[in-house]
C-alpha positions, 0 to 999 in steps of 0.5 A, spaced: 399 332 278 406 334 274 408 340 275 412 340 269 406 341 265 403 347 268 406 352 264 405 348 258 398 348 260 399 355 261 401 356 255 395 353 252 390 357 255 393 363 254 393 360 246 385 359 246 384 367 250 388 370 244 385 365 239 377 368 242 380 375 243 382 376 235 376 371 233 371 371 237 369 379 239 362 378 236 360 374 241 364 379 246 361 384 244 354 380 244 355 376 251 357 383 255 350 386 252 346 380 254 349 378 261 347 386 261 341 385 260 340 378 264 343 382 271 338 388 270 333 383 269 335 379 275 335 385 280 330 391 277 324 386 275 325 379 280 328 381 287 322 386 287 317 382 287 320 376 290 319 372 283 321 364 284 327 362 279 330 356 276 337 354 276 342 357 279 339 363 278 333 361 283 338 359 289 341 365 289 333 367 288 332 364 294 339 366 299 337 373 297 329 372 300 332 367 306 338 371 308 338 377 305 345 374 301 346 378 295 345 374 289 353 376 286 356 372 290 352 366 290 352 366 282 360 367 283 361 362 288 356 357 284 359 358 278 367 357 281 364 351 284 360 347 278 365 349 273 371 345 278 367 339 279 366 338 271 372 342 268 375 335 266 368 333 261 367 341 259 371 344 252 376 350 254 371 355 249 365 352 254 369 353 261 372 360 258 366 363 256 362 360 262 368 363 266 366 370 263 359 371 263 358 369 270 364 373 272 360 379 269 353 377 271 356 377 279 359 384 277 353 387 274 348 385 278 352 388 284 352 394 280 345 394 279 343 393 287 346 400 288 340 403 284 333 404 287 327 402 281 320 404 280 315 398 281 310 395 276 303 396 279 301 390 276 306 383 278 303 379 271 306 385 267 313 385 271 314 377 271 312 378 263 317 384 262 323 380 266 322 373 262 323 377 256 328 381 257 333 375 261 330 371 256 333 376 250 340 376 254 340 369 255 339 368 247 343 373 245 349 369 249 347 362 246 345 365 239 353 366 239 355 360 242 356 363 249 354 359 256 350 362 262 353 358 267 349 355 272 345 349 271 348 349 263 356 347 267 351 340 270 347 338 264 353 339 258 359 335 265 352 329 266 351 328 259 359 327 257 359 323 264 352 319 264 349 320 256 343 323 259 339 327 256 340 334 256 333 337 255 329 332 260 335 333 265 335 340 265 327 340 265 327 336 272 333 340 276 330 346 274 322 344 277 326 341 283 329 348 284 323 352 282 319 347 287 324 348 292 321 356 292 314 355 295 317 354 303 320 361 302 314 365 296 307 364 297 303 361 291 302 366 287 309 369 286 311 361 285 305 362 278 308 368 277 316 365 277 312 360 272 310 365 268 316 369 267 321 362 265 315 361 259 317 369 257 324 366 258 324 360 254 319 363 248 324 369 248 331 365 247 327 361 242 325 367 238 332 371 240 336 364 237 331 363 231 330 370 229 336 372 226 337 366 221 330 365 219 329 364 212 324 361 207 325 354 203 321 353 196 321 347 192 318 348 186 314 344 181 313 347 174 313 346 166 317 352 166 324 350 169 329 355 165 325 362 165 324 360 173 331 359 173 333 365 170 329 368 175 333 366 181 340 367 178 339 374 174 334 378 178 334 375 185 342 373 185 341 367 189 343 360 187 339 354 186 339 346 187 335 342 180 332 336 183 331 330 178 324 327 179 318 323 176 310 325 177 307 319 181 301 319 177 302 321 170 310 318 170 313 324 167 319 326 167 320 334 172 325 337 176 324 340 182 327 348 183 329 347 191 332 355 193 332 358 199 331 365 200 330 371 205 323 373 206 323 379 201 327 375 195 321 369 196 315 373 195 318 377 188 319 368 187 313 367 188 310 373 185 314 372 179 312 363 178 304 365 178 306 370 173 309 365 168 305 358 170 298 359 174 299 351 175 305 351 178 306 347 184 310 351 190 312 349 197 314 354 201 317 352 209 320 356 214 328 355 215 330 356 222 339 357 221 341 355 214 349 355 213 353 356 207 355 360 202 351 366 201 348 365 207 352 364 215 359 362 214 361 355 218 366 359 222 361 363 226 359 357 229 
């Protein structure tokens, strides 16, 4: 290595931290509450009942059963070591923002582990309450575009070095860890670890999915102008006029397509039965719309 070029690197990362900084304290903000959220998960809900995990998160699971290591300097170590073998494929935003939440996530979960909690009678319940809640944490951070580390550093390095894909290798590390759990937890907290990855990933899904969710309408009707109108004055919303022709009849229509929040589609639909009984309207779930009027491209 050229050590001429240290400080120009230097100088380069401290640009993308101050850049972060001054653009990024959202994701900040969100980050801190959801590697919060994740630590408590981890050592209130999980430790306790001797839940098996996936991911990084299940070998320091495994550790802390095995050798009673505490689960902060096994994710911290982890980390360090996995962020070092694939920096060279990783995105400087994708490494610092790596870099933070497990940093975070090891000093949270030390601070937790100072705390005695009550315990949840009823195991289902507890693996079900753990799975929505690091799931909540986990996508509140990837809802912003943040990483957890762990098995994320592997699978983002192995797709850039081999093209493998991301969901299915993910998939196979995470079984494999899980399996490895059953030589130290007996079956029914292995089916309970099960359980509570499924809270998770429905939870991430919900939490990423939830807060963009809008309706999309296409619409068919003889009464384009008053339907138009309605859209422009009464709902202030834009709207996109789709020249078509009916397949049977040959004539000629113009299709209304509009997206809307929740509350703006039902007034449009109340409002089109009330001027064309014989309108002809679709109405579909978007999950993230990007654009004027609705998220800004820079907060991708």
């Amino acid at each position: 290595m050229n050590f001429l070029q240290l400080p120009r690197r230097f100088r380069r990362l401290s640009e993308i931290i101050t850049c972060m900084v001054k653009d990024e304290w959202r994701t900040f903000c969100v980050a801190t509450l959801g590697t919060v959220l994740m630590s408590f998960a981890l050592v209130a809900l999980i430790i306790p009942y001797r839940f098996a995990g996936a991911g990084l998160s299940g070998i320091a699971l495994l550790t802390k059963y095995v050798f009673d290591i505490s689960p902060a300097w096994v994710l911290a170590g982890g980390n360090m070591l996995l962020l070092l073998w694939g920096w060279k494929e990783l995105s400087p935003r994708f490494v610092l923002w790596t870099l933070y939440v497990s940093l975070l996530f090891s000093v949270t979960v030390a601070f937790f582990e100072l705390f005695t909690y009550s315990v949840i009678a009823n195991t289902l319940l507890a693996a079900i309450l753990s799975g929505v809640l690091g799931g909540l944490g986990m996508g509140m951070i990837l809802r912003f575009g943040g990483s957890t580390g762990g098995t994320d550093v592997i699978v983002a390095a192995a797709r850039k070095r081999w093209g493998v894909d991301m969901g299915m290798f993910s998939f196979y590390i995470n079984i494999a860890i899980l399996l490895m759990s059953w030589f130290v937890v007996d079956l029914e907290q292995l089916l309970l670890g099960g359980v509570l990855l499924y809270a998770e990933s429905i939870t991430v899904d919900g939490v990423i999915k939830s807060f963009d969710r809008r309706k999309q309408m296409t619409v068919v009707t003889c009464r384009v102008e008053e339907v138009r109108r309605f859209i422009v004055d009464t709902l202030e919303r834009s709207a996109t006029l789709v020249s078509g022709e009916g397949a049977y009849s040959g004539d000629e229509r113009t299709m209304i397509m509009v997206v809307l929040n929740r509350r703006q589609a039902m007034e449009l639909k109340r409002f089109i039965v009330s001027v064309d009984r014989n309108a002809f309207l679709i109405m579909a779930d978007v999950s993230e719309v990007v654009g004027e009027g609705f998220k800004h491209w820079k907060h991708i």
